[in-house]
N, CA, C and O atoms as a GROMACS GRO file, in nm:
protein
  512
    1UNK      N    1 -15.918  -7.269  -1.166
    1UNK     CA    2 -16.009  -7.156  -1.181
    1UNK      C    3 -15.932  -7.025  -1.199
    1UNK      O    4 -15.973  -6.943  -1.281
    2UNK      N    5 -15.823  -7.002  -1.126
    2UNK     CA    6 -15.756  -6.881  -1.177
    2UNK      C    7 -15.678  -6.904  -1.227
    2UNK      O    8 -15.589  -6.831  -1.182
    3UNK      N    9 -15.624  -6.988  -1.331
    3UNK     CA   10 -15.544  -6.995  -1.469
    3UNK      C   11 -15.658  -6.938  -1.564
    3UNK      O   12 -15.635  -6.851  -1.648
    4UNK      N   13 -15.756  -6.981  -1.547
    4UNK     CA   14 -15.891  -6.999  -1.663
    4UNK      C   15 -15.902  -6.834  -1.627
    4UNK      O   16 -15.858  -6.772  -1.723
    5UNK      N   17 -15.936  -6.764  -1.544
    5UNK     CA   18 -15.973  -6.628  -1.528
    5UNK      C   19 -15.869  -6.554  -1.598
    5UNK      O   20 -15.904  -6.461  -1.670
    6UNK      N   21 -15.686  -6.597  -1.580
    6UNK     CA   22 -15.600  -6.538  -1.574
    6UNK      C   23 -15.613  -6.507  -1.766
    6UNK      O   24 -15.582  -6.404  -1.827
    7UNK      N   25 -15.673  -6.642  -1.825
    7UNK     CA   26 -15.716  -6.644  -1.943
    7UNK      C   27 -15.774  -6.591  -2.004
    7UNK      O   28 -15.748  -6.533  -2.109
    8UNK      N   29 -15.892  -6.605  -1.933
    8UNK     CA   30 -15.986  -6.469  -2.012
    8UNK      C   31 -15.962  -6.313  -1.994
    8UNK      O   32 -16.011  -6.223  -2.061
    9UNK      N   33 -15.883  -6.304  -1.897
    9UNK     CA   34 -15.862  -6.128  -1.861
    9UNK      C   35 -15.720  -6.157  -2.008
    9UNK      O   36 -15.762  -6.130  -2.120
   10UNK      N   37 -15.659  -6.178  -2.005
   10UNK     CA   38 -15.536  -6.224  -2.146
   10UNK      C   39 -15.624  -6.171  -2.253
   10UNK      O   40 -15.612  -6.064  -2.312
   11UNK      N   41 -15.704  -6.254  -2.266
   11UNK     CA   42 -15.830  -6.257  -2.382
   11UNK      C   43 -15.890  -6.152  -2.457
   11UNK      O   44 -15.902  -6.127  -2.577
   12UNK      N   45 -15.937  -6.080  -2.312
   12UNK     CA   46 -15.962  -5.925  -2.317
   12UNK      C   47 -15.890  -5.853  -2.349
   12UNK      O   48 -15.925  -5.785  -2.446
   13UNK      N   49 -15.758  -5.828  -2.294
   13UNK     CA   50 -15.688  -5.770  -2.336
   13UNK      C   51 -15.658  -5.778  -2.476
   13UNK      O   52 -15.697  -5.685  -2.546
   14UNK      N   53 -15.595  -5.873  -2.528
   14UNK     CA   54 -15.572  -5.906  -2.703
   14UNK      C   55 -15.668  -5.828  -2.762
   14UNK      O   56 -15.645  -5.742  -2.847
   15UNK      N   57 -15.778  -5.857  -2.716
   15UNK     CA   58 -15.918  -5.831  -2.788
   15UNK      C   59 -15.931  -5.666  -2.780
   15UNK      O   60 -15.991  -5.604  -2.867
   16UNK      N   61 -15.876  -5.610  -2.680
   16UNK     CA   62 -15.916  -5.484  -2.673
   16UNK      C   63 -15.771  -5.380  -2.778
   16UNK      O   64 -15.774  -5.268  -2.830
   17UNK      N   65 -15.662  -5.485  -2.769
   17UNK     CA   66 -15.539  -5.424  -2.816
   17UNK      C   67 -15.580  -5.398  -2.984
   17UNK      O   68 -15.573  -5.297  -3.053
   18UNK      N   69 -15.606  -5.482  -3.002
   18UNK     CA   70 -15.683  -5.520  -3.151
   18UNK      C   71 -15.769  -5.423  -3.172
   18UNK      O   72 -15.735  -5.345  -3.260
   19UNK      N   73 -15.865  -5.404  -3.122
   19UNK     CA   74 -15.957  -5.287  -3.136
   19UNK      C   75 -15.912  -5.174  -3.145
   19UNK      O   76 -15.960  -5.107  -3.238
   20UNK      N   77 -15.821  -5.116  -3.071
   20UNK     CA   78 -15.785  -4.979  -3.087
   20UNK      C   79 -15.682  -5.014  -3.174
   20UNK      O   80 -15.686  -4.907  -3.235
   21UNK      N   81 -15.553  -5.102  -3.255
   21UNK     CA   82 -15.536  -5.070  -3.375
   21UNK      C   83 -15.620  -5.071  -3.456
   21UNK      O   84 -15.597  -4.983  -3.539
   22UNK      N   85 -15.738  -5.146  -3.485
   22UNK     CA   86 -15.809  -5.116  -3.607
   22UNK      C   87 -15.887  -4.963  -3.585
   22UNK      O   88 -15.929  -4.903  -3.684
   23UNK      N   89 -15.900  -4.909  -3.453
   23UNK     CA   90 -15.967  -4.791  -3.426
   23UNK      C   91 -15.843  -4.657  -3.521
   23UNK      O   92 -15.867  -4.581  -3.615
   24UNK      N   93 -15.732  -4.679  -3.452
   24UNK     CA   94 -15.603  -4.594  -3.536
   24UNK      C   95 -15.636  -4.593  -3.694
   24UNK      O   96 -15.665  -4.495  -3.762
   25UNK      N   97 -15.626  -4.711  -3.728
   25UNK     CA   98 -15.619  -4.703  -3.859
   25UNK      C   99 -15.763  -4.671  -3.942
   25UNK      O  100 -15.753  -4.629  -4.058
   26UNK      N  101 -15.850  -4.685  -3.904
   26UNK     CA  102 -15.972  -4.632  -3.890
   26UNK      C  103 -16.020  -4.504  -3.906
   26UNK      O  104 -16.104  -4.461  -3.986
   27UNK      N  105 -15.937  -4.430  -3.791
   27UNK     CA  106 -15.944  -4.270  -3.733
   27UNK      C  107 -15.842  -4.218  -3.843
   27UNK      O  108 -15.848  -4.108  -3.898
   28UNK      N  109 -15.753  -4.310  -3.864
   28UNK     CA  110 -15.625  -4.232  -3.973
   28UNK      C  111 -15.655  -4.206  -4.071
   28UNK      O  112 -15.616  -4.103  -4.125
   29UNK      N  113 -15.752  -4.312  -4.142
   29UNK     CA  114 -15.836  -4.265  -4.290
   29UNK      C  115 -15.891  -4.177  -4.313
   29UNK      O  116 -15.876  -4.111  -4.415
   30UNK      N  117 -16.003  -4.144  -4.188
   30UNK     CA  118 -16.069  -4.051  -4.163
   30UNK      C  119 -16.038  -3.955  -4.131
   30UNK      O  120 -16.124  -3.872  -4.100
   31UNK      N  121 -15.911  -3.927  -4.126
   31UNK     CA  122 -15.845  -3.816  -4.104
   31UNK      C  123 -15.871  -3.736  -3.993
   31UNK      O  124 -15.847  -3.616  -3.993
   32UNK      N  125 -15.928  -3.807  -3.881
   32UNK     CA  126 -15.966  -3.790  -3.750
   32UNK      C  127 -15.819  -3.798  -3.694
   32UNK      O  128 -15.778  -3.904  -3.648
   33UNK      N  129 -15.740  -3.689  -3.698
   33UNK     CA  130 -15.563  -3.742  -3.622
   33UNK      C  131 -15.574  -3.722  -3.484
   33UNK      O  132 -15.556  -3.817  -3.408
   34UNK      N  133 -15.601  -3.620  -3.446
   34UNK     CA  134 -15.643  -3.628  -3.289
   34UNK      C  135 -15.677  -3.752  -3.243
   34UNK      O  136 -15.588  -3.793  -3.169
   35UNK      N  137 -15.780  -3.841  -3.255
   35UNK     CA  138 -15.862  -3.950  -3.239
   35UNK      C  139 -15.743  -4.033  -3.232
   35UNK      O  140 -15.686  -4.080  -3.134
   36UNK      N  141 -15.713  -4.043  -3.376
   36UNK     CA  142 -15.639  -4.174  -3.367
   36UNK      C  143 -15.492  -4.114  -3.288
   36UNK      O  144 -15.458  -4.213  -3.223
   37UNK      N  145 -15.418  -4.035  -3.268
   37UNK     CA  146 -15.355  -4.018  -3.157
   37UNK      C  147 -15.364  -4.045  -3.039
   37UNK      O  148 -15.278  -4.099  -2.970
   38UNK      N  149 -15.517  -3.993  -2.992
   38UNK     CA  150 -15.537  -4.088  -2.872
   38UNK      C  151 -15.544  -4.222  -2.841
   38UNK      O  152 -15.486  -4.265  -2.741
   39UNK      N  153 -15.621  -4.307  -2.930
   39UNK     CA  154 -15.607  -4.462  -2.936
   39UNK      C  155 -15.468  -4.498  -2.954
   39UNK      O  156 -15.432  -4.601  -2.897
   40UNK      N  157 -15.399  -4.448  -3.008
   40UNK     CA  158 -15.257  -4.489  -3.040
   40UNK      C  159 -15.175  -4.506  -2.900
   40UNK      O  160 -15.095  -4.593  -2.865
   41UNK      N  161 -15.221  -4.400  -2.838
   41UNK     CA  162 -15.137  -4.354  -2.690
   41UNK      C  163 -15.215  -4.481  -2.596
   41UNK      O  164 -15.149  -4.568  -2.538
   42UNK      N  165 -15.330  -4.476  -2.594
   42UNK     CA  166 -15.387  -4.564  -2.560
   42UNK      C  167 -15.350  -4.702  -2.556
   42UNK      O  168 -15.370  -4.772  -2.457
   43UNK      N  169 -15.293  -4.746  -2.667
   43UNK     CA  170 -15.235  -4.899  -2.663
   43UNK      C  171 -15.110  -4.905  -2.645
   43UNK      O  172 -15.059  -5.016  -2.628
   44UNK      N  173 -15.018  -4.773  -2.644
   44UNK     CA  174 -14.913  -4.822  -2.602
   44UNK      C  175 -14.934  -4.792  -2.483
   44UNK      O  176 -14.821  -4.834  -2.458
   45UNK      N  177 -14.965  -4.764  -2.400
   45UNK     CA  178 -15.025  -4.740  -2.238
   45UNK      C  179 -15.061  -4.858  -2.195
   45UNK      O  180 -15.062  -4.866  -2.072
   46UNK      N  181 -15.103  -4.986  -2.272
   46UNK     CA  182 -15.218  -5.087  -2.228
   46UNK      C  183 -15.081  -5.189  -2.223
   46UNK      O  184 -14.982  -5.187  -2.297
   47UNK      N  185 -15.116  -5.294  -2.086
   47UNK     CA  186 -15.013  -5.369  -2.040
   47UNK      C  187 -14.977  -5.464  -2.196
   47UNK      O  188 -15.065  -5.458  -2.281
   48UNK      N  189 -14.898  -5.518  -2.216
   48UNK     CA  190 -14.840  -5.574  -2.292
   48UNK      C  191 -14.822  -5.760  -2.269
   48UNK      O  192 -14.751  -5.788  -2.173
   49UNK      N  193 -14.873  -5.871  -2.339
   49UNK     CA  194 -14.863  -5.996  -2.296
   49UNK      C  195 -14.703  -6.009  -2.273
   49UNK      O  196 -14.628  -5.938  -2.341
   50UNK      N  197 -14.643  -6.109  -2.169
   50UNK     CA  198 -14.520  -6.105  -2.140
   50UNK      C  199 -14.482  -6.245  -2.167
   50UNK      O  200 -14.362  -6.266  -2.188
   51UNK      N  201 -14.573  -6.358  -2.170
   51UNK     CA  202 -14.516  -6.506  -2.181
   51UNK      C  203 -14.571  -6.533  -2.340
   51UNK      O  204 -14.671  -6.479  -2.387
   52UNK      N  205 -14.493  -6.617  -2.404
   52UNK     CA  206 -14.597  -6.693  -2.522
   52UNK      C  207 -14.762  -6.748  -2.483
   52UNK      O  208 -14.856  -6.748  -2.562
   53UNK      N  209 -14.764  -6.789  -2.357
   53UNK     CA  210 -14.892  -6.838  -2.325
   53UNK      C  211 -14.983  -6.744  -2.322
   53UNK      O  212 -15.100  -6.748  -2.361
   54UNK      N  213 -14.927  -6.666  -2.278
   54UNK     CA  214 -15.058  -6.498  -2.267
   54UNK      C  215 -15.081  -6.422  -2.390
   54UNK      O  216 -15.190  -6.368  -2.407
   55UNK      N  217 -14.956  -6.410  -2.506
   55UNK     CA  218 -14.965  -6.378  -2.605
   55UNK      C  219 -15.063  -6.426  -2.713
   55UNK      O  220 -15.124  -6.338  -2.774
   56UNK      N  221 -15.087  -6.557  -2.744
   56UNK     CA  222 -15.180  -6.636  -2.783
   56UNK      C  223 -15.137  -6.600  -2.988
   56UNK      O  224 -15.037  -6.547  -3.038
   57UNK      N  225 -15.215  -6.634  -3.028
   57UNK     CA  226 -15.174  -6.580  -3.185
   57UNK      C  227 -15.217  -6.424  -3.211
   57UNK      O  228 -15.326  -6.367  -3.202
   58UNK      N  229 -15.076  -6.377  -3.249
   58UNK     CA  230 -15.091  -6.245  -3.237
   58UNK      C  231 -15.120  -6.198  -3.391
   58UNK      O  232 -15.073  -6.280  -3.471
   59UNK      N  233 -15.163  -6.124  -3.432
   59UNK     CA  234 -15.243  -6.081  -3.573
   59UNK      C  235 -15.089  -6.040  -3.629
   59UNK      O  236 -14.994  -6.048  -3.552
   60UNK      N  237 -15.073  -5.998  -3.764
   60UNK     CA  238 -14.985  -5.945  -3.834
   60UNK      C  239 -14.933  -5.815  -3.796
   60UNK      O  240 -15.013  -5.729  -3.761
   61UNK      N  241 -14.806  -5.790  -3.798
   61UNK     CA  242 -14.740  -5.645  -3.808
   61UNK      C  243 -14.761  -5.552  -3.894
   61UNK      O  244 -14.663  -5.482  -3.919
   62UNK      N  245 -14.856  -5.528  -3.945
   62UNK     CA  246 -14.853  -5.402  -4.061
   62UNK      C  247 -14.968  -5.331  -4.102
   62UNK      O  248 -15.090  -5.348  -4.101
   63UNK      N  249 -14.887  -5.248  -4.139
   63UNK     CA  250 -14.983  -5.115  -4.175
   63UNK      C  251 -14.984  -5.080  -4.324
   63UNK      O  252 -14.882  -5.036  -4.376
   64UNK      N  253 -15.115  -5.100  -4.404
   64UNK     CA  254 -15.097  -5.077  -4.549
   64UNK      C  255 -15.031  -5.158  -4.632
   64UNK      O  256 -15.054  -5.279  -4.645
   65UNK      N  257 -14.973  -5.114  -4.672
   65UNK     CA  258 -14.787  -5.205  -4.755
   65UNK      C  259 -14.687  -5.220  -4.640
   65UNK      O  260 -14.591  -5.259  -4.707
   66UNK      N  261 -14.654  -5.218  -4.547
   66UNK     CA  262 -14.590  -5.192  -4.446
   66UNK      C  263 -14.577  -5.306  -4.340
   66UNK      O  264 -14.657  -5.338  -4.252
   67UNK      N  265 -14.458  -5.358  -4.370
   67UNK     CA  266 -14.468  -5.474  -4.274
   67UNK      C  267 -14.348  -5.428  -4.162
   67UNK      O  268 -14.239  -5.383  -4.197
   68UNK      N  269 -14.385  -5.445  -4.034
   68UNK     CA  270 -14.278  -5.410  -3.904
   68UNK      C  271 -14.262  -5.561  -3.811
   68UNK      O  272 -14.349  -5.629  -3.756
   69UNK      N  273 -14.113  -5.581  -3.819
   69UNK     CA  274 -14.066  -5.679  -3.762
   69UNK      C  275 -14.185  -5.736  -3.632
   69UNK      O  276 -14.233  -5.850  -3.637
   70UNK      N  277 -14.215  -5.651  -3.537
   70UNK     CA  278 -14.294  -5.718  -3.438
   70UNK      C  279 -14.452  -5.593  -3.394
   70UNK      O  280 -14.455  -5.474  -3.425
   71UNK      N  281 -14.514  -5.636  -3.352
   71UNK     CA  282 -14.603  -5.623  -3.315
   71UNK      C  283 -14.638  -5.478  -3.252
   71UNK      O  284 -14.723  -5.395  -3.282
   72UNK      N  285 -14.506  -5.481  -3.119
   72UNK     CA  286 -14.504  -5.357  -3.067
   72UNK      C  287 -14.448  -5.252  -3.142
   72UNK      O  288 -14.464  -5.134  -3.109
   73UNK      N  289 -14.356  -5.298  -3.278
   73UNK     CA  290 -14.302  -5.201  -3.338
   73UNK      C  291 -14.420  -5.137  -3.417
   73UNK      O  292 -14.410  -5.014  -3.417
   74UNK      N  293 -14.545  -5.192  -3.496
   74UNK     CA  294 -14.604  -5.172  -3.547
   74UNK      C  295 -14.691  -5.069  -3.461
   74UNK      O  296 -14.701  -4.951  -3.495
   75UNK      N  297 -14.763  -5.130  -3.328
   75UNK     CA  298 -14.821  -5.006  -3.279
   75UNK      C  299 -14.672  -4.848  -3.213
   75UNK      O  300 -14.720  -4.741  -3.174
   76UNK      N  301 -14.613  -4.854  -3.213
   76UNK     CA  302 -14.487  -4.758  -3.206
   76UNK      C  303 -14.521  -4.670  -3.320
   76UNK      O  304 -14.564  -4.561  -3.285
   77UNK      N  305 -14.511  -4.691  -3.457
   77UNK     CA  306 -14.514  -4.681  -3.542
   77UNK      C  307 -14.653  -4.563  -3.573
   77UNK      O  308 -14.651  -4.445  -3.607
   78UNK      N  309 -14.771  -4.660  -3.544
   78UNK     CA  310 -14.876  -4.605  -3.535
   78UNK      C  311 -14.901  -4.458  -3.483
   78UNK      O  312 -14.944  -4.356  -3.538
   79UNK      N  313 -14.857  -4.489  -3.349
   79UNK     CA  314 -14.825  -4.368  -3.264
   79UNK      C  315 -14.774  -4.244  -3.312
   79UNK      O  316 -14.832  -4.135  -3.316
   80UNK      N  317 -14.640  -4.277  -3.356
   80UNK     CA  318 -14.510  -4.193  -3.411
   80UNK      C  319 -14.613  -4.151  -3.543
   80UNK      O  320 -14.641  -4.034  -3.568
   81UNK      N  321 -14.656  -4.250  -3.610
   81UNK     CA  322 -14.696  -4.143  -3.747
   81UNK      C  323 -14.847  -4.053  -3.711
   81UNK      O  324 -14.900  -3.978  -3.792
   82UNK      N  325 -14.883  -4.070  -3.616
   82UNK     CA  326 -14.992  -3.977  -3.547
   82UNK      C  327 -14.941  -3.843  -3.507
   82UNK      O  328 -14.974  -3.732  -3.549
   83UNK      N  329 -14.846  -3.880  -3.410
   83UNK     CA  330 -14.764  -3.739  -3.417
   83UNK      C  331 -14.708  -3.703  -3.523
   83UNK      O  332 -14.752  -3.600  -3.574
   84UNK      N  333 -14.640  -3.746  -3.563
   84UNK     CA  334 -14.622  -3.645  -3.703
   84UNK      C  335 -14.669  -3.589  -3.781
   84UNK      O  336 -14.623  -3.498  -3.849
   85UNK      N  337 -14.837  -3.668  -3.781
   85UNK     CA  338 -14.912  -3.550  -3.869
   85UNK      C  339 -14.966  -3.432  -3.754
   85UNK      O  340 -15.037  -3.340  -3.793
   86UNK      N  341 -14.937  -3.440  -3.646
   86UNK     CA  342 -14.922  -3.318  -3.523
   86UNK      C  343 -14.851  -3.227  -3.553
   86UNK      O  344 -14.885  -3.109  -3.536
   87UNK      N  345 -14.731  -3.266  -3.609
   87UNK     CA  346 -14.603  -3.193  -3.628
   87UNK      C  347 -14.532  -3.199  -3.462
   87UNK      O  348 -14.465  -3.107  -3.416
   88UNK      N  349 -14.566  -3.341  -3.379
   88UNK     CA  350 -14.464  -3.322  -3.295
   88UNK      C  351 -14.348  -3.427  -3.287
   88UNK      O  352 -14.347  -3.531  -3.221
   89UNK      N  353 -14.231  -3.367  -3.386
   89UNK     CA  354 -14.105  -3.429  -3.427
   89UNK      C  355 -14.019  -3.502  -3.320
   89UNK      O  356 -13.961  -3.608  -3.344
   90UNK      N  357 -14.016  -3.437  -3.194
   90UNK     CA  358 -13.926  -3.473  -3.081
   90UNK      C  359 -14.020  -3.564  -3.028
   90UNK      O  360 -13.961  -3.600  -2.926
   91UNK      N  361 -14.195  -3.665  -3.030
   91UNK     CA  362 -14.254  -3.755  -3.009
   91UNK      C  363 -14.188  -3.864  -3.089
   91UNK      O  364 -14.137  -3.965  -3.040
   92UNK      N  365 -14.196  -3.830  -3.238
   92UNK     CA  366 -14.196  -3.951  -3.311
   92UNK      C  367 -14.062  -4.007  -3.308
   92UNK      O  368 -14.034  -4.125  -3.330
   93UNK      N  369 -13.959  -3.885  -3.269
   93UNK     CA  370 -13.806  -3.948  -3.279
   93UNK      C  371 -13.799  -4.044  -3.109
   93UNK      O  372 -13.710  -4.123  -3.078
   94UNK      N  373 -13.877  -4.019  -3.055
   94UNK     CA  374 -13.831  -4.097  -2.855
   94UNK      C  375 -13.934  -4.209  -2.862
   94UNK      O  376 -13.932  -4.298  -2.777
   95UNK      N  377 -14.066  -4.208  -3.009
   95UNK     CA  378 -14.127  -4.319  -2.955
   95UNK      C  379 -14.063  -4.437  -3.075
   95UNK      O  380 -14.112  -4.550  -3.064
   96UNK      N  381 -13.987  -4.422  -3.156
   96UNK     CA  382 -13.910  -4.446  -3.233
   96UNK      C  383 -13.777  -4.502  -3.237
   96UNK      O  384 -13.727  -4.588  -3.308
   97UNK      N  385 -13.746  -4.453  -3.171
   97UNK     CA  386 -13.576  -4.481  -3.112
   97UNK      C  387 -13.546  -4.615  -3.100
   97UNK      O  388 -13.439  -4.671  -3.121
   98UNK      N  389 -13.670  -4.669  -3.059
   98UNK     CA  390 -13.569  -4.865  -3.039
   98UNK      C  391 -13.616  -4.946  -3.142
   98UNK      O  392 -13.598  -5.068  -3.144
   99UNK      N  393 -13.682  -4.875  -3.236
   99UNK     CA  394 -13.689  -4.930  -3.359
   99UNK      C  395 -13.639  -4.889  -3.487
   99UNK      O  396 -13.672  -4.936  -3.596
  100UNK      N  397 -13.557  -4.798  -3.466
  100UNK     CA  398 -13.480  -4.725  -3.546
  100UNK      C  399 -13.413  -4.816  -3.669
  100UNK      O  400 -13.415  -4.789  -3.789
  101UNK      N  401 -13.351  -4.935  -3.604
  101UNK     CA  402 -13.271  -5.012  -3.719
  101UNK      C  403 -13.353  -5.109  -3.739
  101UNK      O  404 -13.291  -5.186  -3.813
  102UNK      N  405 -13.469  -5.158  -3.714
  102UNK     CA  406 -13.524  -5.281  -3.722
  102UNK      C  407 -13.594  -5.280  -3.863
  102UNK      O  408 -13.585  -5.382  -3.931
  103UNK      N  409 -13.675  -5.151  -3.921
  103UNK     CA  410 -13.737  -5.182  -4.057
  103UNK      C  411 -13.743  -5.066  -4.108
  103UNK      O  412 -13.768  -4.974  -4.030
  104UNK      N  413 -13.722  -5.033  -4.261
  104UNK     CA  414 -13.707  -4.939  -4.349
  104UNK      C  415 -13.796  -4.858  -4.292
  104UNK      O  416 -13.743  -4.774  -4.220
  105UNK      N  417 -13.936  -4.852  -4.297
  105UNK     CA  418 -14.046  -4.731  -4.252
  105UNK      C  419 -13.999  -4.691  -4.099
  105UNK      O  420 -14.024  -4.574  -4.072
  106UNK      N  421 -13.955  -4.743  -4.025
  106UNK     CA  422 -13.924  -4.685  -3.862
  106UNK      C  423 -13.841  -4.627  -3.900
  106UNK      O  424 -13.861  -4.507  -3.887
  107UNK      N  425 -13.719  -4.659  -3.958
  107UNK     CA  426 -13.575  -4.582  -3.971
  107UNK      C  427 -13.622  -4.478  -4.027
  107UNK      O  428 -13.622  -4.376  -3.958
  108UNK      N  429 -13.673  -4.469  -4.164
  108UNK     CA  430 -13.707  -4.324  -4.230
  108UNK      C  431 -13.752  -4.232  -4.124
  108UNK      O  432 -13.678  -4.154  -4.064
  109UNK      N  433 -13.936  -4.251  -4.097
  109UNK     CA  434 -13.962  -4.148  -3.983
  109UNK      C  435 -13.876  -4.153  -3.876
  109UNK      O  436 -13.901  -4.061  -3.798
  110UNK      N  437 -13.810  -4.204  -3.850
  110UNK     CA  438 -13.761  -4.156  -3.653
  110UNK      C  439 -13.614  -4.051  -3.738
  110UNK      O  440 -13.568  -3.956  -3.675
  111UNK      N  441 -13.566  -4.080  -3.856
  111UNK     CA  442 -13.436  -3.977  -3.899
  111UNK      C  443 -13.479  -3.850  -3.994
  111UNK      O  444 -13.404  -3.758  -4.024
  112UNK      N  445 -13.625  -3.865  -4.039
  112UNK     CA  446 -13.703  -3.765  -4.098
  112UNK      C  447 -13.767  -3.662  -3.965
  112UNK      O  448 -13.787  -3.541  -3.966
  113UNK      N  449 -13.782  -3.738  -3.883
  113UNK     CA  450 -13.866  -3.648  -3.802
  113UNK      C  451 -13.737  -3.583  -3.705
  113UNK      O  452 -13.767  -3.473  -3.659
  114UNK      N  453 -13.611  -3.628  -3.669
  114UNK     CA  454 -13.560  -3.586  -3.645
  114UNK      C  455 -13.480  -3.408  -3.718
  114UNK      O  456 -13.442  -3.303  -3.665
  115UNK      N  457 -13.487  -3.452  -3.831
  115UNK     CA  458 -13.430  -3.375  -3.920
  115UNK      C  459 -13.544  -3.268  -3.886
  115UNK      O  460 -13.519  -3.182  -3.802
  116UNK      N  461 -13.625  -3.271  -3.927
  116UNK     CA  462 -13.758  -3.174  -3.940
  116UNK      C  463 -13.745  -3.133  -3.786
  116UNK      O  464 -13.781  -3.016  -3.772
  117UNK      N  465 -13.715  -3.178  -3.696
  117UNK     CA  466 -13.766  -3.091  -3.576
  117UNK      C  467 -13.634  -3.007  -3.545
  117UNK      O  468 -13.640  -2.907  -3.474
  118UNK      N  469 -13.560  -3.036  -3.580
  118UNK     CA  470 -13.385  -2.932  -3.637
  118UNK      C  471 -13.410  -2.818  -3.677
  118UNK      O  472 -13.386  -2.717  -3.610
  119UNK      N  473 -13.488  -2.818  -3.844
  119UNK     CA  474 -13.525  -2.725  -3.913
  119UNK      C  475 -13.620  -2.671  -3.888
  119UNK      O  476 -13.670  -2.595  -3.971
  120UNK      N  477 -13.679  -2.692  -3.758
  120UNK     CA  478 -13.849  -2.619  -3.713
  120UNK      C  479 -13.787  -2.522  -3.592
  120UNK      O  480 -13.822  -2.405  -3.571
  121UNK      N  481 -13.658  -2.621  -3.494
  121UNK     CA  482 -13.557  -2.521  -3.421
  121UNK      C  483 -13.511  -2.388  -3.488
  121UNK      O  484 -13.546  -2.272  -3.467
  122UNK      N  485 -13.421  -2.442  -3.574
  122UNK     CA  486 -13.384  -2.304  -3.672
  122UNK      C  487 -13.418  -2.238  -3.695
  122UNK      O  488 -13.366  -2.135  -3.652
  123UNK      N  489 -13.543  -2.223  -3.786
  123UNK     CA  490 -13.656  -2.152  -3.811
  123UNK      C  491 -13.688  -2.025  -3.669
  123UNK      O  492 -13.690  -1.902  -3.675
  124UNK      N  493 -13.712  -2.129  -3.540
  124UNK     CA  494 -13.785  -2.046  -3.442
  124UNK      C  495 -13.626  -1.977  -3.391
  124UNK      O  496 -13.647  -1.862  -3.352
  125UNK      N  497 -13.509  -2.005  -3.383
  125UNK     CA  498 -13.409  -1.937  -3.363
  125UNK      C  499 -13.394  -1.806  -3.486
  125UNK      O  500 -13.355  -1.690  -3.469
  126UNK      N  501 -13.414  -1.836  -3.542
  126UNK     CA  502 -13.386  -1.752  -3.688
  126UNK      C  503 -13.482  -1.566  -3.623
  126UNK      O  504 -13.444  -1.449  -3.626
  127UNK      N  505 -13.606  -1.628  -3.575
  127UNK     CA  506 -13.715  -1.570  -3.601
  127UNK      C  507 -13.706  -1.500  -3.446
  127UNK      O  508 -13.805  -1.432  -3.423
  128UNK      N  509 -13.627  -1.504  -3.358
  128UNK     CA  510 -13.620  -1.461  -3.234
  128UNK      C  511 -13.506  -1.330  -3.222
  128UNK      O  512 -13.485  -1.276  -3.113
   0.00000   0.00000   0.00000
């Protein structure tokens, strides 16, 4: 009885992880960025399956044309490109960072957004 419970709370979860990426990408079209910033924060906040058994079949990595090695990189990703249309550079480079070498689209934003939050320093040094 509590394997079977331990199951369905698993269940839920997947089910709910799922929802708020399709909510992101959803809110992202719509150009709702706030929104989908929050859902974004939201799932990376939400516990994470830890065994293959709890994991169960996990949906595809990607976004658009965009395929990301794993799962969590993909919602990372999500996140990071939420902030960036924030303009907050020093988010997308720390939520970024351990996916840095894993796939062409992470590497770009986490060394683009780095760069840009350099030249947004400068700028406000320049201007002081």
């Amino acid at each position: 009885l509590c394997d079977r419970n331990r199951q369905s709370s698993m269940s839920e979860l997947l089910e709910k992880r799922r929802a708020l990426r399709q909510a992101v990408v959803d809110l992202t079209h719509l150009k709702l960025n706030e929104a989908a910033r929050w859902a974004s924060t939201q799932l990376l906040g939400m516990r994470r399956p830890e065994t293959a058994s709890e994991k169960g079949p996990e949906e595809e990595a990607r976004v658009g044309r965009v395929e990301f090695v794993t799962v969590d990189e993909h919602d990372a990703y999500a996140f990071a490109s939420c902030s960036f249309d924030a303009r907050e550079y020093s988010t997308v480079a720390h939520a970024l960072e351990p996916y840095k070498d894993r796939s062409p689209s992470s590497r770009f934003l986490y060394y683009y957004s780095r760069y840009l939050k350099l030249q947004k320093l400068k700028a406000n040094k320049q201007n002081v």
